[in-house]
C-alpha positions as CSV (number, residue, x, y, z in Angstrom):
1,X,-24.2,-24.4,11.3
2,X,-23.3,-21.1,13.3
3,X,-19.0,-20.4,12.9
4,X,-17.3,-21.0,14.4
5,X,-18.1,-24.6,14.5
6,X,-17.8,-25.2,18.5
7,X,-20.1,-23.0,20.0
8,X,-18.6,-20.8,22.1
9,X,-15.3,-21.2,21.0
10,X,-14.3,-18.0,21.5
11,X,-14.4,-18.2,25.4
12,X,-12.7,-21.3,25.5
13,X,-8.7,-21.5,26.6
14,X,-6.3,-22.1,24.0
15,X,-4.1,-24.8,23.4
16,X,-0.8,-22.4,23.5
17,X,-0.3,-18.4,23.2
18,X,1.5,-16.3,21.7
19,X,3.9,-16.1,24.8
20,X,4.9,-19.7,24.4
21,X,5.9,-19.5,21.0
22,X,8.1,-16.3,21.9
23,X,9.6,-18.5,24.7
24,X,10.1,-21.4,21.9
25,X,12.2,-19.2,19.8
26,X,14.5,-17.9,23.1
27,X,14.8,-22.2,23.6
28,X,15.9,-22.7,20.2
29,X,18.5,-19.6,20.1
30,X,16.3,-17.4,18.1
31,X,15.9,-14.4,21.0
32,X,14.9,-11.3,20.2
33,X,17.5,-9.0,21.5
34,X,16.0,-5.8,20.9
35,X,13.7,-3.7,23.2
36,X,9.9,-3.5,22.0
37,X,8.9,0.2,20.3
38,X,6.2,1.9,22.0
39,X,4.1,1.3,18.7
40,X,4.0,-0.4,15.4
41,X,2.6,1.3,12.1
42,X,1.5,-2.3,10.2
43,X,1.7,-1.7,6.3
44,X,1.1,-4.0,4.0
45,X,3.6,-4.2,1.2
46,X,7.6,-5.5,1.2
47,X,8.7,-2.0,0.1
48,X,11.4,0.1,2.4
49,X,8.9,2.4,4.4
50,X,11.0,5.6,2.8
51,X,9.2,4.5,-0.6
52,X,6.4,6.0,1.2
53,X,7.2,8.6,3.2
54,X,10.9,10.5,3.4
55,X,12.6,12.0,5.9
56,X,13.5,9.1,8.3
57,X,15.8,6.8,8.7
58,X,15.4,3.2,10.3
59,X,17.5,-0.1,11.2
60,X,15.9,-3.0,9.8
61,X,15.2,-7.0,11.8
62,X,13.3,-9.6,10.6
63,X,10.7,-10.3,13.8
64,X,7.9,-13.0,13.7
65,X,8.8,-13.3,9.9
66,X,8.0,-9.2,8.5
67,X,10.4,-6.2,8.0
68,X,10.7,-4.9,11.1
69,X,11.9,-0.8,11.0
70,X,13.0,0.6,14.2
71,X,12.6,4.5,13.2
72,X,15.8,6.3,14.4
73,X,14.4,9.8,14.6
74,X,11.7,8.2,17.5
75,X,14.1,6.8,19.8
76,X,13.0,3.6,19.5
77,X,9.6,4.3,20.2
78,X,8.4,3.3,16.8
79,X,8.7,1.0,14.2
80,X,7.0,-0.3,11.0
81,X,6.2,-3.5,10.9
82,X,5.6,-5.2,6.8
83,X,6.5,-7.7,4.5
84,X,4.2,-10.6,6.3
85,X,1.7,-11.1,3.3
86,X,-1.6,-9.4,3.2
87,X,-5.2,-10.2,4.8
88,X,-6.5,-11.1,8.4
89,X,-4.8,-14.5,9.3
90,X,-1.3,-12.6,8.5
91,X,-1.8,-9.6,9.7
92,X,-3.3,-10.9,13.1
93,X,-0.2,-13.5,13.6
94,X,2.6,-11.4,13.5
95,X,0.1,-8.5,15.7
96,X,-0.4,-11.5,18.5
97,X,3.8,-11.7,18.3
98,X,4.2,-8.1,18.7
99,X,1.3,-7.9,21.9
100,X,3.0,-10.7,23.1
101,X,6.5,-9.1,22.8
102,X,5.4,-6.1,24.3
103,X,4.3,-3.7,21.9
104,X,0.6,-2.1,23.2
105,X,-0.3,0.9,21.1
106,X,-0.4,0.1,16.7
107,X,-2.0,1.7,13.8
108,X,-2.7,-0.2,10.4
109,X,-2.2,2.4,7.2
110,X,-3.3,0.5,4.2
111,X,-5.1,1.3,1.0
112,X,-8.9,0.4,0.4
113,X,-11.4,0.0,-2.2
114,X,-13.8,2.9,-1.7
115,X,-17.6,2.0,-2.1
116,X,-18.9,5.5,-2.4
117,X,-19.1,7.4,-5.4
118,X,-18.1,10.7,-3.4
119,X,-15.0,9.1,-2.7
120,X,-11.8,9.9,-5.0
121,X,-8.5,7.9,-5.7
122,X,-5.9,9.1,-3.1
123,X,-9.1,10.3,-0.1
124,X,-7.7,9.5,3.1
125,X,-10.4,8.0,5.5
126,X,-10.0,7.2,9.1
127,X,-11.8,4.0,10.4
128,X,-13.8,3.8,13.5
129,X,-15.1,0.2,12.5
130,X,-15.2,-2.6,10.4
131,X,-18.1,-4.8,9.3
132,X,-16.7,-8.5,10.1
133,X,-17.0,-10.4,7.3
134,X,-13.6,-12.2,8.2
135,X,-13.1,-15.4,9.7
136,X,-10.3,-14.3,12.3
137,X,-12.2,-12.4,14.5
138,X,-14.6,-14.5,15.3
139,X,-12.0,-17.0,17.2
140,X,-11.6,-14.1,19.4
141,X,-15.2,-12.7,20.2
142,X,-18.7,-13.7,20.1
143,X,-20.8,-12.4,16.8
144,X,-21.1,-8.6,16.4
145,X,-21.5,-6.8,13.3
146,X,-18.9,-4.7,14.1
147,X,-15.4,-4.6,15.3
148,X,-14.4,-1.1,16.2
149,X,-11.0,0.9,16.7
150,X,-9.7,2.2,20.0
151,X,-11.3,5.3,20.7
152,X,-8.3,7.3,21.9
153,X,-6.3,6.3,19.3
154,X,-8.6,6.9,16.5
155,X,-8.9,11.0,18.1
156,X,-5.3,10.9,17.8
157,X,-5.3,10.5,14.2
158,X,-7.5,12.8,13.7
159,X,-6.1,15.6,15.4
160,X,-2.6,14.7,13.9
161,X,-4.5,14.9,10.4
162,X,-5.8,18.0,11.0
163,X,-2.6,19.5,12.5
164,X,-0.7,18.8,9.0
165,X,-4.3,20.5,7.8
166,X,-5.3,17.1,5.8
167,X,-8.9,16.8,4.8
168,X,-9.8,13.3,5.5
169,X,-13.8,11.2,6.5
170,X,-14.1,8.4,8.8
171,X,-16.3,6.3,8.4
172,X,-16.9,2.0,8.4
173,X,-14.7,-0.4,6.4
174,X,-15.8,-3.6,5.4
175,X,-13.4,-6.5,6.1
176,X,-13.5,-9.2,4.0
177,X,-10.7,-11.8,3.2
178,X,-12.0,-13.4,0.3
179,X,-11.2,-10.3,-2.2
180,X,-12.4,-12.0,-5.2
181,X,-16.0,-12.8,-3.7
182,X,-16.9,-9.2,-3.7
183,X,-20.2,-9.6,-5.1
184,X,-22.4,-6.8,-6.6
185,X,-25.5,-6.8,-4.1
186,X,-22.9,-7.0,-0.9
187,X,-21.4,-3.6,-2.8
188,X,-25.1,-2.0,-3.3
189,X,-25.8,-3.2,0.4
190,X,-23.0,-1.5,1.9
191,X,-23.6,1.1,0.3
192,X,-27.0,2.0,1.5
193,X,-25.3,1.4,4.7
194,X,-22.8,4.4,4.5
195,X,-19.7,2.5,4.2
196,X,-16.5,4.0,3.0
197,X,-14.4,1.2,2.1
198,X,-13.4,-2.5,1.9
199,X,-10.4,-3.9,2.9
200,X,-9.0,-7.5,4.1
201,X,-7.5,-7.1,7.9
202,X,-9.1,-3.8,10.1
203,X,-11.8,-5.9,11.8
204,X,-10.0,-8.9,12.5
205,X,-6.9,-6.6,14.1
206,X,-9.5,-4.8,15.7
207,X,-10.9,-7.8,17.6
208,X,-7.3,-9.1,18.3
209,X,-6.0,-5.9,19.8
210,X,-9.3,-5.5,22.0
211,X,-9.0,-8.9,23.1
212,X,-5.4,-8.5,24.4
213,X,-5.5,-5.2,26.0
214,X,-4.0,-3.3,22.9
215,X,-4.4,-0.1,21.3
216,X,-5.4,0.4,18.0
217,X,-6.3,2.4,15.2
218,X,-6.1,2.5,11.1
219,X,-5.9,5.0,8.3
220,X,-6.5,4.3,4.9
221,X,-6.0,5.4,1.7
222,X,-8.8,4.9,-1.1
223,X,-6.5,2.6,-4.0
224,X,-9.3,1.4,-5.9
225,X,-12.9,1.8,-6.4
226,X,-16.4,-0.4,-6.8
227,X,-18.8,2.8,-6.3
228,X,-19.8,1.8,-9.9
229,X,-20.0,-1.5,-9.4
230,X,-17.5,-2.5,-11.6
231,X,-13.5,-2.7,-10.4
232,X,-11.7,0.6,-11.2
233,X,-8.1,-0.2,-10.2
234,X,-5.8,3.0,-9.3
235,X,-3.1,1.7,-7.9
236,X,-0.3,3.5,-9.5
237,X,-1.8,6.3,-9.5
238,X,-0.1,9.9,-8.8
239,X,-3.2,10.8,-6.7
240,X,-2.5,8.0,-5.0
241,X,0.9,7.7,-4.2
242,X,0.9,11.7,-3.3
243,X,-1.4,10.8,-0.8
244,X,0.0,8.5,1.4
245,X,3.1,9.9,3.0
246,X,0.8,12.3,4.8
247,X,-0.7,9.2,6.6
248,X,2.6,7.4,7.5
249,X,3.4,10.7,8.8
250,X,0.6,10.8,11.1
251,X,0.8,7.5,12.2
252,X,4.5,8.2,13.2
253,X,3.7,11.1,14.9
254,X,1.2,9.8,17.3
255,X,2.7,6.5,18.1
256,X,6.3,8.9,18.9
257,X,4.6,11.2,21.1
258,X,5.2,10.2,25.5
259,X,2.4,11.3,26.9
């Protein structure tokens, strides 16, 4: 049987939005009285952003259940947005609330297991696209391979990391949200495909964010590895944790910028 398991679910009206559960919280006294940022950098850990990147200071809300970071230095015109849990379903819930809410322009900075052996602990990759081997996105669109990130964005990044003269790839991700089903021939098969890395939310964001008229793009830090095809975890790693304030930086600066 084809998933989902209606055909043609995905063009089907939904039962209630995103919208409606905003407007149940304003009925039960829980209104947001704050003003949407321009953008939202998504991370995935509970951690005060200035664990990961200095310089900044923020005012801190819990919206839609995460840590929610208004960044002073921006004006309000960005926040981080973490603490919600990890993998698609989570991710993609609290990014409906903030489309919903307002907010139109996000990038996801997370780390990733890198899948080629040319790829060290601490590489910073930009992703274009993401295989869909997720559930989530395929409520939202009809079967593709691929889920990609917004174009504009995705330059953005790009031209950002170059500015603070990083050296980063971009490349594909694959998205999968059943972490400890990894198998050995998916690795070797994505492999011989050329992609960089495997993660648990980019394609399933990616399909959300096209699907509501969002922007939306993601940079990645390599964590851990499986270019051997065994598990070489790096997590607290100096390489590592050196890296990734120059992507939280990035992220900041092109979500802050008015044009």
């Amino acid at each position: 049987m084809a998933f989902p398991n209606l055909k043609n679910k995905h063009a089907e009206e939904a039962v209630f939005s995103p919208k409606q559960f905003l407007g149940y919280h304003k009925k039960i006294g829980r209104t947001l009285k704050l003003r949407p940022p321009r953008g939202a950098v998504f991370y995935f850990s509970r951690k005060d952003p200035n664990h990961y990147v200095k310089g900044y200071t923020y005012d801190k809300h819990d919206v839609s259940g995460a840590n929610f970071y208004y960044i002073r230095e921006t004006q309000g015109r960005v926040a981080f947005v973490g603490g919600f849990g990890i993998g698609a379903p989570a991710a993609t819930t609290v990014l409906e609330e903030m489309i919903a809410w307002g907010v139109k322009r996000f990038i996801l900075v997370g780390d990733a297991g890198g899948l080629q052996k040319h790829l060290n602990i601490g590489d910073l990759v930009v992703c274009d696209r993401a295989i869909r081997d997720e559930g989530t996105s395929h409520h939202y669109s009809k079967h593709s391979k691929y889920a990609y990130a917004s174009k504009g964005i995705t330059e953005q990044i790009k031209a950002e990391l170059e500015r603070q003269g990083q050296k980063y790839l971009v490349g594909t991700s694959w998205t999968i949200d059943a972490p400890y089903r990894e198998t050995v021939k998916e690795a070797k098969q994505y492999q011989k495909e050329g992609v960089l890395t495997v993660e648990m939310e980019a394609s399933a964001m990616f399909e959300v964010a096209k699907y509501r008229g969002a922007e939306i793009g993601a940079i990645f830090t390599v964590s851990d590895s499986l270019a051997e095809l065994e598990w070489n975890p790096q997590f607290h790693s100096k390489k590592l944790l050196n890296s990734k304030p120059a992507k939280f930086k990035a992220a900041i600066d092109v979500l802050s910028r008015k044009d």
